[in-house]
Every structure is written in structure tokens, then in C-alpha cells.
ZADO-1210 file (C-alpha; in nm, 4 decimals, padded with zeros to 6 digits):
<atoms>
<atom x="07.8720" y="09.9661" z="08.1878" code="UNK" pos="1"/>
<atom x="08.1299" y="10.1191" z="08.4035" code="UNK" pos="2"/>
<atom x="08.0575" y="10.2594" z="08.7233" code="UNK" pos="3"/>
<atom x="08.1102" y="10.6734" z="08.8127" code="UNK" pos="4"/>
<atom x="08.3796" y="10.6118" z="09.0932" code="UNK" pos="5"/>
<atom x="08.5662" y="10.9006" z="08.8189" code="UNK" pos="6"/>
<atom x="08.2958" y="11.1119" z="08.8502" code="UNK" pos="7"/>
<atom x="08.3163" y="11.0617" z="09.2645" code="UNK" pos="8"/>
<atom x="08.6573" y="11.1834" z="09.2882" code="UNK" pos="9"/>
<atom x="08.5945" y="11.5062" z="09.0136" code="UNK" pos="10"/>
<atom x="08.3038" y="11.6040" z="09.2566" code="UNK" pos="11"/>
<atom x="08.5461" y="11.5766" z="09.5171" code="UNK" pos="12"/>
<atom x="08.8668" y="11.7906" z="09.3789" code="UNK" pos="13"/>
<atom x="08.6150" y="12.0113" z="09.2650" code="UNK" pos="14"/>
<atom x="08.5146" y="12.1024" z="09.5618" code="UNK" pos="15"/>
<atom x="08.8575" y="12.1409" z="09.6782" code="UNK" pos="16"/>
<atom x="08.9626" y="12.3658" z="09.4029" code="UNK" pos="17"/>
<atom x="08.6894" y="12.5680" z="09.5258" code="UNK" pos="18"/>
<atom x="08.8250" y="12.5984" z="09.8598" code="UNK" pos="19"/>
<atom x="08.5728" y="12.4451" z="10.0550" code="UNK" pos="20"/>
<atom x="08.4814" y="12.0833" z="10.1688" code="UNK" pos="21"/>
<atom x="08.2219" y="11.8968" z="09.9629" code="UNK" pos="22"/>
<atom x="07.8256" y="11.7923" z="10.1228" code="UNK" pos="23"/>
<atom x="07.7442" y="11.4987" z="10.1260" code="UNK" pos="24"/>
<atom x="07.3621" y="11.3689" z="10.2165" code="UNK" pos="25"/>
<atom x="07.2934" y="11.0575" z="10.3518" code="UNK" pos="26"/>
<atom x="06.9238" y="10.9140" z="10.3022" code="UNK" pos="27"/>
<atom x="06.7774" y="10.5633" z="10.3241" code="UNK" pos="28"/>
<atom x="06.5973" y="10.3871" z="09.9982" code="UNK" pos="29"/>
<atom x="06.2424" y="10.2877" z="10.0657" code="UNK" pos="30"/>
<atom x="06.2000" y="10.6111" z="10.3194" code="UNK" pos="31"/>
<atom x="05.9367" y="10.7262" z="10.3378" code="UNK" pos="32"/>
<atom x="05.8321" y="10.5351" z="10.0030" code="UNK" pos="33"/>
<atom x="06.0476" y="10.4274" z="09.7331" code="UNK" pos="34"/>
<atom x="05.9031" y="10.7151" z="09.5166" code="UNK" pos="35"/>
<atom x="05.9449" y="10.9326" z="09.8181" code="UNK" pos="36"/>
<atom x="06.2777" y="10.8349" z="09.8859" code="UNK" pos="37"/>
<atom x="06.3954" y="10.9601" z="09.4696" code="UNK" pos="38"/>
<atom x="06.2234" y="11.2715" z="09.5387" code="UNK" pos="39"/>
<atom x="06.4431" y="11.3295" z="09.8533" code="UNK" pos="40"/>
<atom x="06.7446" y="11.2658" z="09.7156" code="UNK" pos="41"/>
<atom x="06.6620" y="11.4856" z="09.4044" code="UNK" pos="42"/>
<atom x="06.5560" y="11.7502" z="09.6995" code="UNK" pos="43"/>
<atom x="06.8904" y="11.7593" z="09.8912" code="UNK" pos="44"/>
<atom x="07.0941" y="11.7687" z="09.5531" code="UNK" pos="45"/>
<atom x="06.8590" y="12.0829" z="09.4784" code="UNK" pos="46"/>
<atom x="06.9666" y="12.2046" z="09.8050" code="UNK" pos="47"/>
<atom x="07.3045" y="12.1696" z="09.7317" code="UNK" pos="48"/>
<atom x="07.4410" y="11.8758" z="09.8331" code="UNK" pos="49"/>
<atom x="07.7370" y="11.7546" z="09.6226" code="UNK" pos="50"/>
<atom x="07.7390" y="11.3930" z="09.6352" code="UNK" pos="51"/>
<atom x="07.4275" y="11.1165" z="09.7714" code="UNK" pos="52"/>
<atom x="07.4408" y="10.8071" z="09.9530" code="UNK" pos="53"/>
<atom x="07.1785" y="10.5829" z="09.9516" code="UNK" pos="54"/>
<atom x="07.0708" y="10.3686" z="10.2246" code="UNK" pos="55"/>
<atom x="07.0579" y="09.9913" z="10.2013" code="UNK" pos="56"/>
<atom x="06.7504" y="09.9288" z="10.4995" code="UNK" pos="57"/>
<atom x="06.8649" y="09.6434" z="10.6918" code="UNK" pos="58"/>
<atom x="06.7227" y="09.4662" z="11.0124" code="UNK" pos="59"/>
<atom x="06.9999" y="09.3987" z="11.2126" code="UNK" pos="60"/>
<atom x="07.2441" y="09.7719" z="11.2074" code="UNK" pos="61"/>
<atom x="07.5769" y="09.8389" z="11.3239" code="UNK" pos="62"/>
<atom x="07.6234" y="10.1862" z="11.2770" code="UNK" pos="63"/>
<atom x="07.3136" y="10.3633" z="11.2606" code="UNK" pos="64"/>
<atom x="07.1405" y="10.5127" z="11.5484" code="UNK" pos="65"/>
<atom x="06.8054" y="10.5295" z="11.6430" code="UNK" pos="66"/>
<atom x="06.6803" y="10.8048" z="11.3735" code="UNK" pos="67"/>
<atom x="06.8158" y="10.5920" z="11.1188" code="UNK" pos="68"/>
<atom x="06.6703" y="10.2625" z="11.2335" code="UNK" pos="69"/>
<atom x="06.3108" y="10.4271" z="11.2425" code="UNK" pos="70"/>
<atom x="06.3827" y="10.5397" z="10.8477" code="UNK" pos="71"/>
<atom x="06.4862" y="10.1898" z="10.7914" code="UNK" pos="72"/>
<atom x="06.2071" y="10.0206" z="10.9395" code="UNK" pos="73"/>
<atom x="05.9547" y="10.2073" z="10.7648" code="UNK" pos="74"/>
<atom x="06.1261" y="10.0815" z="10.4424" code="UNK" pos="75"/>
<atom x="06.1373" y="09.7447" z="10.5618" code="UNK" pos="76"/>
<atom x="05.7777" y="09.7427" z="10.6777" code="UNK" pos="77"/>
<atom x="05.6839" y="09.8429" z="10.3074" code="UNK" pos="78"/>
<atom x="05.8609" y="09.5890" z="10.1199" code="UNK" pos="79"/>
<atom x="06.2217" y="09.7696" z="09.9986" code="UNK" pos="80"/>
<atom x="06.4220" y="09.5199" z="09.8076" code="UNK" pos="81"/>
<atom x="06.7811" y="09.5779" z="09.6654" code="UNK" pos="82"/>
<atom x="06.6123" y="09.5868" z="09.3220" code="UNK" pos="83"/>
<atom x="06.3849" y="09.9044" z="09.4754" code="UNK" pos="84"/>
<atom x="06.7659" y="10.0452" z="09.5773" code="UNK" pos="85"/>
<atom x="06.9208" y="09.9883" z="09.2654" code="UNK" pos="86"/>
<atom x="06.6094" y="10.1997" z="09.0945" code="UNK" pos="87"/>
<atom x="06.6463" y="10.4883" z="09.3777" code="UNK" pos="88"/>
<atom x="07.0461" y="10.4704" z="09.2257" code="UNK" pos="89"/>
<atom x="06.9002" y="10.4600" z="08.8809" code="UNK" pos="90"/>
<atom x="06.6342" y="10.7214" z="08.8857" code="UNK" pos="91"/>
<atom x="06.8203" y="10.9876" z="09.1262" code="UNK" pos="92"/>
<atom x="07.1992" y="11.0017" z="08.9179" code="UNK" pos="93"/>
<atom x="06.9837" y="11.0603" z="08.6104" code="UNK" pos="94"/>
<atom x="06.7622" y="11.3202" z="08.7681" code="UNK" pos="95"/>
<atom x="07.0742" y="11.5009" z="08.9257" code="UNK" pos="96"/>
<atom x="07.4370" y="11.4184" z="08.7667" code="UNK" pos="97"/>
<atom x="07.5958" y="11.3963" z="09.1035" code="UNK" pos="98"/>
<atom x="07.7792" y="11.0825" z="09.2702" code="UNK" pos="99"/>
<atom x="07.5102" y="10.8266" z="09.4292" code="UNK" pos="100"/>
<atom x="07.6833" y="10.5023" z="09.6686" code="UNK" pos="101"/>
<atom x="07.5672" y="10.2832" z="09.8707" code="UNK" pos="102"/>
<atom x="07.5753" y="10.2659" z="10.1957" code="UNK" pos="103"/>
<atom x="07.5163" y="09.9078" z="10.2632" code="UNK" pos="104"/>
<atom x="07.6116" y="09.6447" z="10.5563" code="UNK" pos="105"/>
<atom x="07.7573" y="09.3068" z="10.4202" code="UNK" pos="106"/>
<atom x="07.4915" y="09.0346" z="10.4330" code="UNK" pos="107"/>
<atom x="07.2661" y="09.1668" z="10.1965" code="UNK" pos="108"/>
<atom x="07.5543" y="09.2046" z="09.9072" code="UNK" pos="109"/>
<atom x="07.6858" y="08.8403" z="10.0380" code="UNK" pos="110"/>
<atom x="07.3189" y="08.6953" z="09.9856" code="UNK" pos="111"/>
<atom x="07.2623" y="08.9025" z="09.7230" code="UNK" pos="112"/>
<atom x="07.6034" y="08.7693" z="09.5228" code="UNK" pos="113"/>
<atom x="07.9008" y="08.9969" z="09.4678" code="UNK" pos="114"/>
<atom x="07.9005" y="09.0083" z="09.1037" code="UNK" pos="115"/>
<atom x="07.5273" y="09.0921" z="09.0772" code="UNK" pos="116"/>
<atom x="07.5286" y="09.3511" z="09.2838" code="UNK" pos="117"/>
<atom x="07.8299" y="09.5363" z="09.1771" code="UNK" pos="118"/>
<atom x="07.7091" y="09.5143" z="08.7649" code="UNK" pos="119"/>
<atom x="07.3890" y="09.6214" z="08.8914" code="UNK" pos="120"/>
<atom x="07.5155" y="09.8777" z="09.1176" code="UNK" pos="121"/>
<atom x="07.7710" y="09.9961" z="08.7818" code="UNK" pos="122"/>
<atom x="07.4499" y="09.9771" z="08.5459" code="UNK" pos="123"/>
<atom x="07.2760" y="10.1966" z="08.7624" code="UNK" pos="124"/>
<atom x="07.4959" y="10.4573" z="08.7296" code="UNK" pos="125"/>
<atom x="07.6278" y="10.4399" z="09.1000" code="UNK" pos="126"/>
<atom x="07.9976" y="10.5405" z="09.2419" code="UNK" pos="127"/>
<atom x="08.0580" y="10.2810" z="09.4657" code="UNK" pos="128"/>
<atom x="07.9654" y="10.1019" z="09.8179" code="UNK" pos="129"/>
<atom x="08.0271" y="10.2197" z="10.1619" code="UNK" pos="130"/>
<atom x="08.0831" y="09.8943" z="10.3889" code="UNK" pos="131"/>
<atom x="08.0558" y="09.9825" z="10.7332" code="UNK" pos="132"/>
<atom x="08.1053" y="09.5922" z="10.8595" code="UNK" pos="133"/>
<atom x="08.3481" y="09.4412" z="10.5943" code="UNK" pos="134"/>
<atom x="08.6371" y="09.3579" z="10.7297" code="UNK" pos="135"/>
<atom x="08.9424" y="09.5120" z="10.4671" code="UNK" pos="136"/>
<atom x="09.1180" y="09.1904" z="10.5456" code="UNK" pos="137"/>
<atom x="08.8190" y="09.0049" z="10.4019" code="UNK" pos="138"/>
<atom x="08.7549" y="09.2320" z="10.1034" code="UNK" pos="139"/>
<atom x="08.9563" y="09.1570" z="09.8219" code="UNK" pos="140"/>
<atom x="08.6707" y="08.9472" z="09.6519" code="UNK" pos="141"/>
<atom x="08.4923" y="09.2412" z="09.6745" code="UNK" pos="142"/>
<atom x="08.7158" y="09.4936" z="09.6115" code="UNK" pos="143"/>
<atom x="08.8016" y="09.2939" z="09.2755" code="UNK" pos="144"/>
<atom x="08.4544" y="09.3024" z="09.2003" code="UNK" pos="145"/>
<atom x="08.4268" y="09.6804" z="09.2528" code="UNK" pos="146"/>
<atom x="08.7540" y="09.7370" z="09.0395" code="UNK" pos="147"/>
<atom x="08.6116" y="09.5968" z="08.7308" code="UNK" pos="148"/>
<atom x="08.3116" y="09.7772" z="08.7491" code="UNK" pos="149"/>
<atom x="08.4345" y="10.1088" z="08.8443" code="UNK" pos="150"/>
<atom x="08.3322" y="10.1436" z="09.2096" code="UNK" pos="151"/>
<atom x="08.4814" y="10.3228" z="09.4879" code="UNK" pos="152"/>
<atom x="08.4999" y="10.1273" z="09.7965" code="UNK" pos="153"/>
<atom x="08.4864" y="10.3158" z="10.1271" code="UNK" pos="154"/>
<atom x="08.6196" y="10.1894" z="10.4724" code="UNK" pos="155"/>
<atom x="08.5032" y="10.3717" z="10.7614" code="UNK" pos="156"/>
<atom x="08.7706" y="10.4136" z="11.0089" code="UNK" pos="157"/>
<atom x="08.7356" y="10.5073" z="11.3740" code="UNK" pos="158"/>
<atom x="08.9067" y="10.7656" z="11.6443" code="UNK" pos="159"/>
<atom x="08.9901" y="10.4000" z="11.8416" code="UNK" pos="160"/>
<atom x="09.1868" y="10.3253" z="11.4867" code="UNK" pos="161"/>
<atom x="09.5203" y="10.3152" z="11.5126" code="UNK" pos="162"/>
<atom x="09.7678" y="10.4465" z="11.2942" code="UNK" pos="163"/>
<atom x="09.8991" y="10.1288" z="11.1774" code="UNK" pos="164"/>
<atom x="09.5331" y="09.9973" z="11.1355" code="UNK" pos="165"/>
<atom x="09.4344" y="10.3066" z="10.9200" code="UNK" pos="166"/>
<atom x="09.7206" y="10.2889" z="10.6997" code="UNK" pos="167"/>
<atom x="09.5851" y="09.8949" z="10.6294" code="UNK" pos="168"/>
<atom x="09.2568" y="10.0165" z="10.5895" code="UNK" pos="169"/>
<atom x="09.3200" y="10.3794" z="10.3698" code="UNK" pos="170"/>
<atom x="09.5403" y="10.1511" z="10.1358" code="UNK" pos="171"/>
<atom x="09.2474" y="09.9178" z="10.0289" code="UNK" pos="172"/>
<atom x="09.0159" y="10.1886" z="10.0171" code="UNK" pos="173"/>
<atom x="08.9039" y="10.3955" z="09.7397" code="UNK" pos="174"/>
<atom x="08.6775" y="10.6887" z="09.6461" code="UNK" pos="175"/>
<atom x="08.7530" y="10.8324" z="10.0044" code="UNK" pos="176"/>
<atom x="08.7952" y="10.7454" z="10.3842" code="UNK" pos="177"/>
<atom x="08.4627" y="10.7402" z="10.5765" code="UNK" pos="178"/>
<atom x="08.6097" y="10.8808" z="10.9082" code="UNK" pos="179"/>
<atom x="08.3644" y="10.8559" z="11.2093" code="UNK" pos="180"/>
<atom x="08.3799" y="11.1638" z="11.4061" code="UNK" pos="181"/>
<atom x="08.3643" y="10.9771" z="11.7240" code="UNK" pos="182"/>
<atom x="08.2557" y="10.6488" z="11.8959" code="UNK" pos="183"/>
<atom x="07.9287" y="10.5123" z="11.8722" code="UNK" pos="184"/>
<atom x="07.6386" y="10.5010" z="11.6248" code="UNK" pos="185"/>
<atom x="07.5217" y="10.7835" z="11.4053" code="UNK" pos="186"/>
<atom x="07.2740" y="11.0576" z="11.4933" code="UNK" pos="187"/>
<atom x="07.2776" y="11.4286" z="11.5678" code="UNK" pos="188"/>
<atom x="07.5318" y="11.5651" z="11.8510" code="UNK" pos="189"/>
<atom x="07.5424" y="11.8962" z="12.0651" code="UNK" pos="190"/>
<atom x="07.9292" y="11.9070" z="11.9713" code="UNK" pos="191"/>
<atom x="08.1218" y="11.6962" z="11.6893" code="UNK" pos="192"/>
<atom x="08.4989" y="11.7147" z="11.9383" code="UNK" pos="193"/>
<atom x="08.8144" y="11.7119" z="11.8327" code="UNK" pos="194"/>
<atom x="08.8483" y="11.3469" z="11.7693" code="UNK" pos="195"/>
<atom x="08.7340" y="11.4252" z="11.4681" code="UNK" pos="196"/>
<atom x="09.0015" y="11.6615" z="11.3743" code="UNK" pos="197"/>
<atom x="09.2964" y="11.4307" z="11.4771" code="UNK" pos="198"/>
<atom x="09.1164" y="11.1274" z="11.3275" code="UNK" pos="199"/>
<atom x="09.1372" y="11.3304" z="10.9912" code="UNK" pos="200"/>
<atom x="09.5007" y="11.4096" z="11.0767" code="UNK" pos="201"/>
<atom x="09.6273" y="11.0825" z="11.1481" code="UNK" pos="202"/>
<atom x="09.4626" y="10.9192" z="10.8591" code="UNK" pos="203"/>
<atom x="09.5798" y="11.2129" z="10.5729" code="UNK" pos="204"/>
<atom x="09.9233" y="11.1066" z="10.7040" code="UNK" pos="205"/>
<atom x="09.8562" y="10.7734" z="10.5432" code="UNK" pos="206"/>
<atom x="09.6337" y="10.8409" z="10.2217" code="UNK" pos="207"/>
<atom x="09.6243" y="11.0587" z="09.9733" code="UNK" pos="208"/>
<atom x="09.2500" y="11.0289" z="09.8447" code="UNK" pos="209"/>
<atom x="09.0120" y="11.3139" z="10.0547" code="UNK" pos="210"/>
<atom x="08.8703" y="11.1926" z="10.4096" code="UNK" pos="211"/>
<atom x="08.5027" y="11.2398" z="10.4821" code="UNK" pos="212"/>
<atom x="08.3670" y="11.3106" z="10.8228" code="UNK" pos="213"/>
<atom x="08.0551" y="11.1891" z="10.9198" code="UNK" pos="214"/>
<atom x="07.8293" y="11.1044" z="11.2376" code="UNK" pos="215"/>
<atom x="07.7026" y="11.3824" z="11.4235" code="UNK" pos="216"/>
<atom x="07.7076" y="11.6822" z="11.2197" code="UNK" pos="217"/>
<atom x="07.3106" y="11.8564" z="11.1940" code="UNK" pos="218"/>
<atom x="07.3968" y="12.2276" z="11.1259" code="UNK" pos="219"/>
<atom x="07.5246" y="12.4911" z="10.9184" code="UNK" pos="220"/>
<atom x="07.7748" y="12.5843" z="11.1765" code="UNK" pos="221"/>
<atom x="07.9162" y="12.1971" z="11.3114" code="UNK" pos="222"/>
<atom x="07.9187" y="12.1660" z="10.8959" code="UNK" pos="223"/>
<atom x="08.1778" y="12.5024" z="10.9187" code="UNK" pos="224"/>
<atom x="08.3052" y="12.3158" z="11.2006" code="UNK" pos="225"/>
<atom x="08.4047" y="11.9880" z="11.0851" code="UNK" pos="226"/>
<atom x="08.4533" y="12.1609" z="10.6857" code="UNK" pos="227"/>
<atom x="08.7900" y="12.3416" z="10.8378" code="UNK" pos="228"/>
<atom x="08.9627" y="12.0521" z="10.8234" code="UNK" pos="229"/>
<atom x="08.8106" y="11.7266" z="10.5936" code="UNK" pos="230"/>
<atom x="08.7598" y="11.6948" z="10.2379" code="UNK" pos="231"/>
<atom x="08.3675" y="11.6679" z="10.2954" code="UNK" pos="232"/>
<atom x="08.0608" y="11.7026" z="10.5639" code="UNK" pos="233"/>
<atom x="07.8540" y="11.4250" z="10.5732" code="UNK" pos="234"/>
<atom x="07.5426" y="11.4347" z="10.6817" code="UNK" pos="235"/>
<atom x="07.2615" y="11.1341" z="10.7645" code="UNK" pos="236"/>
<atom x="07.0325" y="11.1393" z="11.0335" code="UNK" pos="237"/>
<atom x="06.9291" y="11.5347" z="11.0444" code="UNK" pos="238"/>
<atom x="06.7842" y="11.4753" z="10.6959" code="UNK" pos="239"/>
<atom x="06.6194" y="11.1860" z="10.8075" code="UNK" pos="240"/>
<atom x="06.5121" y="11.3518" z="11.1318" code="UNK" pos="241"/>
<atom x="06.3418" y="11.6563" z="10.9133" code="UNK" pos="242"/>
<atom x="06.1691" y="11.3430" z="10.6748" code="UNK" pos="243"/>
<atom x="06.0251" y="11.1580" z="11.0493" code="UNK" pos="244"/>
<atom x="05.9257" y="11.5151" z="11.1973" code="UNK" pos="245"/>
<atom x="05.6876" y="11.6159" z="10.8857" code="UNK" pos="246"/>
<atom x="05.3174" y="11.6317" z="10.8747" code="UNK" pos="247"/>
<atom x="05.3420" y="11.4783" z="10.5141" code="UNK" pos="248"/>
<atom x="05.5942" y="11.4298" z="10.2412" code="UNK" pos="249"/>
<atom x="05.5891" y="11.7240" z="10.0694" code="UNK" pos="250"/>
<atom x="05.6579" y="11.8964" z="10.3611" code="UNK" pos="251"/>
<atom x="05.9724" y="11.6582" z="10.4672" code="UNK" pos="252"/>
<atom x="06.1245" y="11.7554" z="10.1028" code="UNK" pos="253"/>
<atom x="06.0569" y="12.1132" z="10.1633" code="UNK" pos="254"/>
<atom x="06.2461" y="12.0670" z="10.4639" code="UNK" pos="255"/>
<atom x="06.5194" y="11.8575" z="10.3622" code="UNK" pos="256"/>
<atom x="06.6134" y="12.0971" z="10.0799" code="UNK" pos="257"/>
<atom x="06.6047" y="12.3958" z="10.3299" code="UNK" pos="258"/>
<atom x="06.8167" y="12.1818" z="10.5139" code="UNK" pos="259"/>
<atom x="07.0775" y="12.1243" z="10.2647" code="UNK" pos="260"/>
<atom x="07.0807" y="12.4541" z="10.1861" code="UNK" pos="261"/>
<atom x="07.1623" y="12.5533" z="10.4903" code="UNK" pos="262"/>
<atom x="07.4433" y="12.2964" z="10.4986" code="UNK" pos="263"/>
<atom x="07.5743" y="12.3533" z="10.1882" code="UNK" pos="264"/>
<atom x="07.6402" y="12.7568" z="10.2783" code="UNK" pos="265"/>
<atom x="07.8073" y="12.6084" z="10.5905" code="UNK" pos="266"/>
<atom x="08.0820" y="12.4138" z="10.4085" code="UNK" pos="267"/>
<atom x="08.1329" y="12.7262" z="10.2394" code="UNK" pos="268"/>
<atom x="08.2352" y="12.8966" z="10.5844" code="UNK" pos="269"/>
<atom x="08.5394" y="12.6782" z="10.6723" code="UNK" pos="270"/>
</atoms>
């Protein structure tokens, strides 16, 4: 079975023929239960958020912040395996239709073996990986892998990237560019800057598939923000933030939808 990396980029030019950037929802597998964690991806596609990616919970993070790191720990505590994230995969694309990836550090796939996770990843239904930590001059095993199954592969590129740099990294890529708003790890920020913006300039001059901004962005009106000028908004650790703060889960859905909703009117304000 192929993989939906097709079905990424339609969600994506969609949303651009609409004249507005895309949402996309960041939330970990395993958080707060793996049941839990289906519903709330089911809850922020409700919401309207356009595409999903799932978290891979891992012990020893790069990119995530503190928010994130509580999510994953949770998960961890409770026993998430890969096999519990390939079901999230599984059970929210059928529930929903829209683009689900992986957001995923590189140990776990490299333990896990290349081949079986992409085939499972493709069987699953899912659009591809986002690899924070692989180096793109250490990825063509993988990115071979990803081809044959029909899987994006998204780099994550940096304001500290230079232009040289992103053009190595936006040519290996696929899907879209992951473009951190600014230095440091992820969680919610009073302002997202303009690194963003000329981040998303310099690497456009180099690719020609959309650019995603992430890290930072919690409301409807940083998602207007940062929607002026990238392909999509995407948003992680104010979802999970909403999840943490609840008195139970059916409240954190509640307010994860009302969050996407929210977010999903803001991309609409560019």
C-alpha cells in the first residue's frame, strides 16, 4: 500500500487556491491515552485543522519544549509503543480523510528498522515523517525508503540556516519545508518575529513545494500573523497545553476543538 504524501500536497494547494494558509495540529500519540490521543486528533480535524501530525514520545528531545515533554512523558509512563503510533495513524486518517505524519526523532525509526517503519507507516494510511534530527546528508537510505512507499519527508530548517544550507536541505525534502520560526525549542511565544518571515523568504527562493511555519504560534491572531506569508500555521504545544490544563479528557477535547476553531478562522484572516 502506498502512502498519502499525494493527498499531503492536494490538502496543501487546496488551501492555497483558497487563498489562505493551511492548519496544521500537532499532538503527541499515547497523550493523554492512546484512545485519548485518536479522539484528539479526530477533535482538532473537527475544529478545522487541515492536516495532523502525530507525535512519536521519545525520552531524550531535541526540539520540543517543556509542554511537549510533559505530553510525552505521560505517554511514556503508560507504555506507548510505535505499534500504539502506527494505530493512532491508522484509526485517525480513517476517522477524518485528512493528511496524518509523523513527527518522529531518528533513533526510534533506526531501532525500529527503516523498511518496517516506512511500510507500516504507508499501510497505515500516513503522509510521511517529519525528522527533526536527521541529518539530509545522512538521509538517502531513508529518503529511498520513503520514496517507495509514498512518504513525504520533511526537513526542518532554521533562521541560523543559511541560504546555501537550505537550498541542500529544501532539495531533499518533500511534502513541505518545516521552517522554525525562531531559535530554540517549541512552545507558545508572546510574539512569533520576523525571523520567521525572512526564513520563509529565503527558503521559497530555493523550493518550490509550500513552507510551513511552526514553533510558537498559540492564537487566532499570531495564526493571521504568521498565515500572511507561509503556506501553513502549525501549531503543537497550545493544543497540548489545553489537553495538560483540563480537569478531565472530555474537557481537553472540548477545548482543543474550540481551539482549532479558533485557529482555523485565523488562517483565514491573512
Amino acid at each position: 500500500m502506498s502512502g498519502n504524501i499525494e493527498l499531503l500536497s492536494a490538502t496543501l494547494a487546496g488551501a492555497k487556491a483558497e487563498d489562505r494558509a493551511a492548519l496544521i495540529a500537532y499532538l503527541p500519540a499515547g497523550f493523554p491515552s492512546v484512545d485519548g490521543g485518536i479522539e484528539a486528533v479526530k477533535a482538532v480535524v473537527a475544529g478545522g485543522a487541515d492536516v495532523v501530525e502525530v507525535g512519536l514520545p521519545h525520552s531524550d528531545p531535541v526540539l520540543d519544549g517543556p509542554v511537549i515533554q510533559t505530553a510525552d512523558d505521560i505517554a511514556l509512563r503508560g507504555g506507548v509503543k510505535i505499534a500504539d503510533v502506527m494505530r493512532t495513524v491508522r484509526e485517525a486518517y480513517e476517522a477524518t480523510g485528512v493528511p496524518i505524519l509523523v513527527m518522529t526523532y531518528w533513533n526510534p525509526i533506526d531501532r525500529y528498522g527503516i523498511e518496517r517503519f516506512t511500510s507500516e507507516l504507508a499501510e497505515a494510511g500516513g503522509a510521511g515523517c517529519i525528522l527533526p534530527d536527521l541529518p539530509v546528508q545522512e538521509s538517502s537510505v531513508w529518503r529511498e525508503h520513503a520514496d517507495k512507499h509514498g512518504l513525504a519527508t520533511v526537513f526542518v530548517v532554521a533562521p541560523s540556516s543559511k541560504d546555501e544550507r537550505l537550498a541542500t536541505i529544501t532539495a531533499a525534502g518533500s511534502g513541505f519545508v518545516y521552517a522554525a520560526s525562531l531559535m530554540g525549542v517549541t512552545g507558545t511565544r508572546e510574539s512569533v518575529g520576523e525571523q520567521a518571515q525572512d526564513l520563509v523568504r529565503r527558503t521559497r527562493a530555493t523550493t518550490g513545494i509550500p513552507v510551513c511555519v511552526g514553533l510558537g504560534v498559540s492564537n487566532a491572531e499570531q495564526a493571521a500573523e504568521v498565515a500572511a506569508f507561509a503556506d501553513a500555521v502549525i501549531v503543537g504545544s497550545a493544543f497540548v497545553k489545553r489537553m495538560l490544563d483540563a480537569p478531565d479528557e472530555e474537557s481537553g477535547l472540548v477545548a482543543v476543538r474550540s481551539l482549532a476553531g479558533e485557529l482555523a478562522e485565523g488562517v483565514r484572516k491573512r
